[in-house]
Phi, psi and omega in degrees: 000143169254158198315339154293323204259298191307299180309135208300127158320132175306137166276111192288131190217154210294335198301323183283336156305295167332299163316294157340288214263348164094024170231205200241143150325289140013287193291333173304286199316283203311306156344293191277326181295343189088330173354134159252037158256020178222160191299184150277324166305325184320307190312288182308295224265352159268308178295293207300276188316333158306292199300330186278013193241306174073046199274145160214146188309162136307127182257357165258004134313108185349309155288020178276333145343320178280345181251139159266166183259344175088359193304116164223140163257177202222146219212110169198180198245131225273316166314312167303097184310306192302013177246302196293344174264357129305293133356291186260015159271341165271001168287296166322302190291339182281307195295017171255329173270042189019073167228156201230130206270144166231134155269180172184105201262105166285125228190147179306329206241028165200075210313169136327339206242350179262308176287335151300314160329308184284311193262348162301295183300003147257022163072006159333138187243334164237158182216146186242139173221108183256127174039048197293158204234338198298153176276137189308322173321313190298333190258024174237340167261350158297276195341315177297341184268294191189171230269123186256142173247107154278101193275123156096343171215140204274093177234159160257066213230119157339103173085014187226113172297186187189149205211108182218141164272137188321092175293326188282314180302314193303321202273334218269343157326270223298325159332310181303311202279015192248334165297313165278011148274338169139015201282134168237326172265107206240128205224126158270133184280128198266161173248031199345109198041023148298128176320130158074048174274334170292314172290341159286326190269341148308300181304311173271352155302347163276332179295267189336337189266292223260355150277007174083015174249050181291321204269317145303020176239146199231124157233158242201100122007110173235221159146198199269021188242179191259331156307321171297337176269340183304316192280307143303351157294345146309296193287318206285304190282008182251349164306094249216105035265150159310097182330133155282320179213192198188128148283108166225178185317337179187159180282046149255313179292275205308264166005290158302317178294307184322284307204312258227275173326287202302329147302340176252019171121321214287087165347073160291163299290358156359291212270267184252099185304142166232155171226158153240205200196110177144295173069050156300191170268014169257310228267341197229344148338094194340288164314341176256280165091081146223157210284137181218179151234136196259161204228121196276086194317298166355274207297327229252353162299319187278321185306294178317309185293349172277304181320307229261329182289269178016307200250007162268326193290306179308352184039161176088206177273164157273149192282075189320123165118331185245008151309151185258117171238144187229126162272126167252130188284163165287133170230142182281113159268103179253132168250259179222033139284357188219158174176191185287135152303138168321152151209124151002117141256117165281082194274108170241103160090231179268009190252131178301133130262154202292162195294109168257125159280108126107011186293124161336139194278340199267003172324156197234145167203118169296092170200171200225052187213205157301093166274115163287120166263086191264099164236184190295001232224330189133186210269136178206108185268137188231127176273149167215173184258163169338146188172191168251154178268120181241112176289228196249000000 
């Protein structure tokens, strides 16, 4: 064999960090521990020689008390494209604070509270629980161990920070804004006991209340998959009077609604406007291009990753009291998924009648002439006969 090909690869050691970086071992542990007896320049210019070396502690090593590994794991849910697309904005934002991420992906036959489990036995010093489904006892007894961030849904719990965007403002925005296209029955698809479903289907019975259409609101039993919106897409086209537009819990749920209309005849938005929640990568997809709001992946990765080194360096747990919460707000992105309601022109002879919005289509009307249907999709003249007139 030859002697280049036989020889051990070098093992990278606290000793070659030290050296890098111009101090004594001694100031590397303390450093990498978070210690508060070497400066912050010291500090930075130890983790960059670590990182440029690409020494990381043993964590099965005897000694690993003495060292942090800067470790923090992340907690998600595997299906949910808006999480793998959070995921690598948080790959950036933890690697600019020199923390170095373990995932660990929730799955039916491998809960959240097993991916918790996974990452303590790798020796995490902090954990992100993105859009955790777990009950606040469960995510306050994580807490009690070392320091948790709940990324993306909003609890108010002793010790666990938390970086979230306004959900309830985000749905009740969109609510404004399908009203000032003119939409008055307006119906939201629910997350039916999905992390923060109760504050969207808030935000819009307060939008809906404070447009005086308190008496049109309707919510629809959904939830965060794209089978869950197939399935409100039954119920929604199946309601009388029929709903001009629709809110639902996330753009997987919208999405799967789209998808659902349009195998059965259904106009988006011709017909019915949908928004979603979320500005996943299914929401900006062509075939869907649909108007959502979106929780800004960036902002709410760098935010989280600063809170999270601040509490790697400090080691331990949080403090009840001494947690942190930063709201980000939501923006409404609209694409061609929404638009103005259809609306009824009744045309006799040569004389107008005034515009009925939004009248059913399956209306009966006492009159012996042409009724002109002028919606948005186009003209559709129908002769009909004597009858009754039956309205909204």
């Amino acid at each position: 064999m030859d002697g280049a090909q036989g020889r051990t690869p070098h093992r990278v050691t606290i000793r070659d960090v030290a050296r890098l970086a111009g101090t004594s071992t001694s100031t590397v542990s303390v450093a990498l521990s978070g210690g508060g007896k070497v400066s912050e320049a010291t500090r930075r210019r130890v983790i960059d020689a670590a990182d440029r070396l690409g020494w990381r502690p043993d964590r099965r090593a005897s000694g690993l008390r003495r060292f942090h590994s800067r470790s923090v794991g992340v907690v998600y849910e595997v299906e949910q494209s808006f999480q793998a697309h959070l995921l690598d904005a948080l790959y950036v934002g933890l690697s600019g604070e020199h923390l170095e991420v373990i995932l660990a992906g929730a799955t039916a036959h491998h809960t959240e509270q097993m991916c918790i489990e996974d990452l303590t036995r790798e020796g995490c010093e902090a954990m992100v629980l993105t859009g955790s489904g777990l009950s606040d006892q469960e995510i306050a007894a994580v807490a009690r161990r070392l320091p948790v961030l709940s990324l993306c849904r909003q609890v108010a719990l002793g010790g666990v920070d938390v970086v979230a965007c306004d959900s309830r403002s985000g749905v009740a925005g969109a609510v404004d804004a399908l009203v000032s296209l003119g939409h008055r029955r307006i119906v939201h698809v629910g997350g039916s006991g999905q992390p923060m479903a109760d504050a969207r289907e808030q935000g819009y019975v307060e939008a809906m209340t404070r447009h005086g259409l308190a008496g049109e609101i309707r919510v629809l039993p959904g939830g965060s998959t794209i089978e869950a919106g197939v399935l409100a897409g039954h119920a929604l086209w199946a309601m009388a009077p029929a709903p001009t537009a629709v809110t639902c819990f996330n753009d997987m749920c919208a999405a799967g609604l789209v998808r659902q209309l349009r195998m059965i005849g259904v106009r988006v938005p011709d017909d019915i406007s949908v928004v979603g929640f979320d500005d996943a990568p299914v929401a900006s997809d062509p075939t869907t291009a649909l108007t959502t709001v979106r929780q800004d992946v960036t902002l709410l990765a760098r935010l989280a990753a600063r809170v999270l080194r601040t509490r790697v360096e400090a080691g331990g747990p949080v403090r009840p009291g001494a947690e942190r919460a930063v709201t980000v707000p939501a923006v409404l992105v609209t694409r061609s998924t929404t638009g103005s309601p259809a609306v009824v022109t009744i045309r006799l002879g040569r004389q107008s009648v005034h515009p009925v919005a939004s009248l059913p289509i399956e209306s009966f009307f006492h009159v012996s002439t042409f009724i002109t249907f002028r919606m948005t999709w186009g003209i559709i003249v129908v002769p009909v006969h004597w009858g009754t007139v039956r309205g909204q």
